[in-house]
N, C-alpha and C positions, 0 to 999 in steps of 0.2 A: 808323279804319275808316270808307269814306266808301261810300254806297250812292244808287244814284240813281234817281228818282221823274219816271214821267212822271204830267203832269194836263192839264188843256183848260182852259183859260182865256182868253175871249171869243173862242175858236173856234180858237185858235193850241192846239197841243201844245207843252209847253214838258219840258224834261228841266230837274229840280234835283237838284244834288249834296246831299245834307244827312248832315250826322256821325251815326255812330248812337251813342245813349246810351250811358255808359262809366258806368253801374251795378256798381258795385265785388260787392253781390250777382247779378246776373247772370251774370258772371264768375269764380267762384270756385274753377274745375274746377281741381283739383288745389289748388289753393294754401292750403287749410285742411283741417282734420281734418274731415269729416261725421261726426259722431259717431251721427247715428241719421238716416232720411230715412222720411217716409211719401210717401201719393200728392200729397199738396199740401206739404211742410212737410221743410224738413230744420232739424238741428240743428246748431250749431256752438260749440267753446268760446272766450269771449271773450280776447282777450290779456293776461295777465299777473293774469289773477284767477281768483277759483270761481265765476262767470258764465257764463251763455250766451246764446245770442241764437237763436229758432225763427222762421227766414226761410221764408215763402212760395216754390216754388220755378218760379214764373215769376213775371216781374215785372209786380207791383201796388201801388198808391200810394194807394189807400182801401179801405177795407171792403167795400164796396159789389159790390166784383169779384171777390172771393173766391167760390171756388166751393162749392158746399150742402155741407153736412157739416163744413165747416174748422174749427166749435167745438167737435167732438168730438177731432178730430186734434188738436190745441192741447190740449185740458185731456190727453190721454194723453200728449204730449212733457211737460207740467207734471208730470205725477205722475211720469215715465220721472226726470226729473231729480230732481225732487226724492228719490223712493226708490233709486233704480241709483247715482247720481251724488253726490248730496251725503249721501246715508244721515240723513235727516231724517225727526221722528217726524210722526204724520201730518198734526195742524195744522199740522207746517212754521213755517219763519220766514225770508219771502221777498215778494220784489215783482214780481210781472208788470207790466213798462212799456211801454208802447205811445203814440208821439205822433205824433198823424196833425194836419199841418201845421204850415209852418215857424213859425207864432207857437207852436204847444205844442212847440216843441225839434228838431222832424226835422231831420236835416241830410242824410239820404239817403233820395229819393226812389224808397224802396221798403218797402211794410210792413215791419215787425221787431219782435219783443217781445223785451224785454230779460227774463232769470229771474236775479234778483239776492236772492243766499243772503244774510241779515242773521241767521243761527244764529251766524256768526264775524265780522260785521262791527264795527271799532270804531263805528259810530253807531245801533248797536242802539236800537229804540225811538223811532227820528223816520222816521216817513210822509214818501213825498215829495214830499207838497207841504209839509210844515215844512221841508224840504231845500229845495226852491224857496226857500220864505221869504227863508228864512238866506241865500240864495245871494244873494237882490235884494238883502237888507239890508247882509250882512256879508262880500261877496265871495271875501274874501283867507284868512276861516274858514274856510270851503268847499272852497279850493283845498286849503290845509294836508290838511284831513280826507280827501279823493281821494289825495293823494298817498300815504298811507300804507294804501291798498286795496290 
C-alpha cells in the first residue's frame, strides 16, 4: 500500500511516494481471535501455546506514547488472564515480558507484552533473564526447551 506526501523543500513542492508500515499488529482485523479489547489494549492468544500477547491498539513503539491510564488497563488484562483464562491462584506463576528495542529482543516495532503461564511450563523456576543466560551460553539447550512449549 503506497501513499503519497507532499512537503516544500527549498521552495519546490515535491510529491513522495512512501510504503506505509506493514505492522503485522496494526493489521489484525479479522485474522486473529480478540479475546478481550479495552479503550487502549486488546488481547490475543499466542499460536500454539497458553500465552498471550496484550497489544496496544494503535500503533506505538515506546512507552512514552501510550496514553494516561494504560497501567491500569494492563494490570486488569493481567489479572483477566491470569483468573478467566489460565485459572491461576492469585500469586499466579507467570511472566510479563516486555522488550522495548531491537538490542532487548524486539523484533516488531510495536509495543507488546507477552503473559507467559509457567504454572505448566517445562522450565518452571528460571526467570528470564537466566533463560537469556542459557540462551548466549548454551544456544542449542534453549532451542530443545522452546520446542517442547
Amino acid at each position: 500500500m503506497d501513499a503519497t506526501t507532499t512537503f516544500a523543500r527549498n521552495g519546490l513542492a515535491r510529491v513522495v511516494k512512501k510504503r506505509l508500515h506493514a505492522c503485522p499488529f496494526c493489521r489484525v482485523n479479522g485474522q486473529v481471535e480478540v479475546m478481550r479489547e479495552t479503550a487502549n489494549f486488546y488481547l490475543v492468544k499466542a499460536k500454539g501455546n497458553d500465552n498471550y500477547l496484550v497489544i496496544p491498539n494503535r500503533h506505538v513503539v515506546n512507552l512514552e506514547f501510550l496514553p494516561a491510564g494504560w497501567g491500569e488497563e494492563l494490570v486488569d488484562m493481567v489479572k483477566y488472564v491470569r483468573e478467566e483464562l489460565w485459572h491461576s491462584p492469585k500469586e499466579g506463576h507467570y511472566n510479563v515480558s516486555l522488550n522495548v528495542g531491537r538490542r532487548a529482543g524486539r523484533r516488531i516495532r510495536h509495543l507488546h507484552w507477552w503473559l507467559i503461564d509457567r504454572q505448566k511450563s517445562p522450565i518452571n523456576g528460571l526467570g528470564l533473564s537466566t533463560l537469556a543466560l542459557i540462551q548466549q551460553l548454551f544456544p542449542a539447550v534453549i532451542r530443545k526447551l522452546f520446542v517442547r512449549l
